[in-house]
C-alpha positions in Angstrom: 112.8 152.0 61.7 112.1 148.6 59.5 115.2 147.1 58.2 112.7 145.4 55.9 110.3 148.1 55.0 113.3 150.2 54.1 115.1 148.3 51.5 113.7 148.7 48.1 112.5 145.5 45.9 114.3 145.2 42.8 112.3 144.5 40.1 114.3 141.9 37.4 114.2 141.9 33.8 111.1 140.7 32.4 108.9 141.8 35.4 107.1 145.2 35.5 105.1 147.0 38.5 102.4 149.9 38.0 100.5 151.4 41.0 96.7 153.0 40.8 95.9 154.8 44.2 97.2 152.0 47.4 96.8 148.7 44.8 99.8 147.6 42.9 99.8 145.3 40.2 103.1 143.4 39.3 103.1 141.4 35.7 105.9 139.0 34.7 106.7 135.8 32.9 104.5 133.4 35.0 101.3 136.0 35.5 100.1 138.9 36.9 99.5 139.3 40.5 97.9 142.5 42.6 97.9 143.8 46.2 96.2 146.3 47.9 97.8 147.9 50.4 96.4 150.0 53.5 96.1 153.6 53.5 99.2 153.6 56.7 102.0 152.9 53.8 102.4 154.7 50.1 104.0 152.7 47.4 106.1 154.0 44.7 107.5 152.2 41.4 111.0 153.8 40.4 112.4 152.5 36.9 113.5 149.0 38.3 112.7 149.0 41.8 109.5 149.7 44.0 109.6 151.4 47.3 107.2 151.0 50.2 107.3 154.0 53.0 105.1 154.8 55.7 103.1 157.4 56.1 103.2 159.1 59.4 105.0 157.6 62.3 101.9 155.4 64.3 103.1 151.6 65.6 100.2 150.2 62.8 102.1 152.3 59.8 105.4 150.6 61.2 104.0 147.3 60.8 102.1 147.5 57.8 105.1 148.9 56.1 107.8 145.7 56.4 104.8 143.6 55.4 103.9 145.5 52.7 107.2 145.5 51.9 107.3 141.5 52.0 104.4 141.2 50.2 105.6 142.9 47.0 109.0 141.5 47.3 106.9 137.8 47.3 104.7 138.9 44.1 108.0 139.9 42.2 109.6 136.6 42.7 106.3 134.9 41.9 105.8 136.5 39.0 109.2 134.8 37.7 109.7 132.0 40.1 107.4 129.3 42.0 107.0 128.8 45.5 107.1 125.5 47.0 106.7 123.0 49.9 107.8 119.9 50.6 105.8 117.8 53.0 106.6 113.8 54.3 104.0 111.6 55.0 104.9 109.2 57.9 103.1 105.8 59.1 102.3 102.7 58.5 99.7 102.6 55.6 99.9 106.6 55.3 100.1 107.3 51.7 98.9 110.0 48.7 98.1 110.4 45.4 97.1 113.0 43.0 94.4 111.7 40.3 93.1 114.8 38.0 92.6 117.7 40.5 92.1 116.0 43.7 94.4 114.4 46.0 93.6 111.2 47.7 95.7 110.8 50.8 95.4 107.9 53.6 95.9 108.7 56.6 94.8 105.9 58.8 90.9 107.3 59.1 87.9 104.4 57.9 88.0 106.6 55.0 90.3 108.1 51.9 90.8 112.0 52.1 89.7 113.8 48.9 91.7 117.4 49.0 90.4 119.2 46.3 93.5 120.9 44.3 92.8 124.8 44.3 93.3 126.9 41.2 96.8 128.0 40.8 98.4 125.3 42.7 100.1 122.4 41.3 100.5 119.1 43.3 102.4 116.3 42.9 103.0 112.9 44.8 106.7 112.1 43.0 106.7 109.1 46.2 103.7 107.8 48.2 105.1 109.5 51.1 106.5 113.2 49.6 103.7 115.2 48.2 105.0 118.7 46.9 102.6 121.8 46.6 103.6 124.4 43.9 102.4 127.7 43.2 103.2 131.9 42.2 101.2 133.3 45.3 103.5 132.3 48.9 100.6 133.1 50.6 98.3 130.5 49.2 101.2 128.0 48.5 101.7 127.6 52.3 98.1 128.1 53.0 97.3 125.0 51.1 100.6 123.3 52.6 98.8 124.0 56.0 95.7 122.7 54.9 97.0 119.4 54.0 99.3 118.9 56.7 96.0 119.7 59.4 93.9 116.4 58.0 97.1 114.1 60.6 99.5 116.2 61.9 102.5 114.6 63.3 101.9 113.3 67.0 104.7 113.4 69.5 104.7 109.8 70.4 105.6 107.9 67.7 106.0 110.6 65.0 103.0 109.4 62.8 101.3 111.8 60.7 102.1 114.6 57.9 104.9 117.1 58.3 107.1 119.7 56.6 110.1 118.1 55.0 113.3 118.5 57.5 110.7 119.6 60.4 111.9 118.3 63.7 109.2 116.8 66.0 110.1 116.2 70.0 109.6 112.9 70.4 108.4 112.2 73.9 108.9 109.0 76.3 105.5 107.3 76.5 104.2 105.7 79.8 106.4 104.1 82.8 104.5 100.5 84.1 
């Protein structure tokens, strides 16, 4: 039995769910945002809470019910809340910047990398060396984290490169003469 999947989500003041056939739609302060789930779990809305169970008793109903689960309970803090990221940029040289929608990061290559900013994410550089990525949808804010943090990520050696803030990297002992 899921000790996820079985807890219900509690839906705060302010933020209302409605189900049509497996999609669910969840509409707050911040926006709306929809799931569809698959046809191994049933969703139900209650007056202030929404319940995912599965149907039958198969190992791919199991698992799609705590994620299920996970992903509703992620929509109805995004709804009200943001998601965010924190990454550290870390090297001689290595810095970013966010002009318009695109951020310009340097990362030690002959040239500057242009990250287009997707829709519904919100970057900011506060530091040359912290950039902070913003957004309703979890999935997509660590998505894009992922996506940035791929263009250097941080090498064992000497600990150059981008990397999640507080993200511990094992540093090893370079080369005996």
């Amino acid at each position: 039995m899921s000790r996820i999947g079985k807890r219900p989500v509690e839906l705060p003041s302010g933020v209302s769910a409605s189900v049509s056939g497996q999609t669910i739609e969840v509409t707050g302060p911040k926006g709306t945002q929809s799931f569809t789930a698959t046809d191994d779990v049933s969703i139900v809305v209650d007056d202030s809470s929404v319940t995912v169970e599965p149907r039958g008793n198969s190992k791919r109903a199991r698992q799609q019910w705590g994620m299920s689960r996970t992903i509703v309970a992620n929509m109805v803090h995004g709804v009200q809340n943001t998601f965010k990221k924190e990454l550290e940029i870390q090297g001689v040289g290595y810095r970013a910047q966010v002009q318009g929608k695109v951020l310009k990061l340097n990362l030690g290559y002959s040239h500057e990398v242009n990250f287009e900013i997707p829709e519904g994410i919100t970057i900011t550089a506060a530091k040359p060396t912290e950039v902070t990525v913003e957004g309703h949808n979890a999935q997509q804010v660590g998505q894009v984290a992922a996506n940035i943090r791929d263009w250097r990520r941080p090498e064992p050696y000497k600990g150059k490169g981008i990397r999640y803030k507080g993200e511990y990297i094992f540093a090893k002992e370079g080369k005996k003469k």
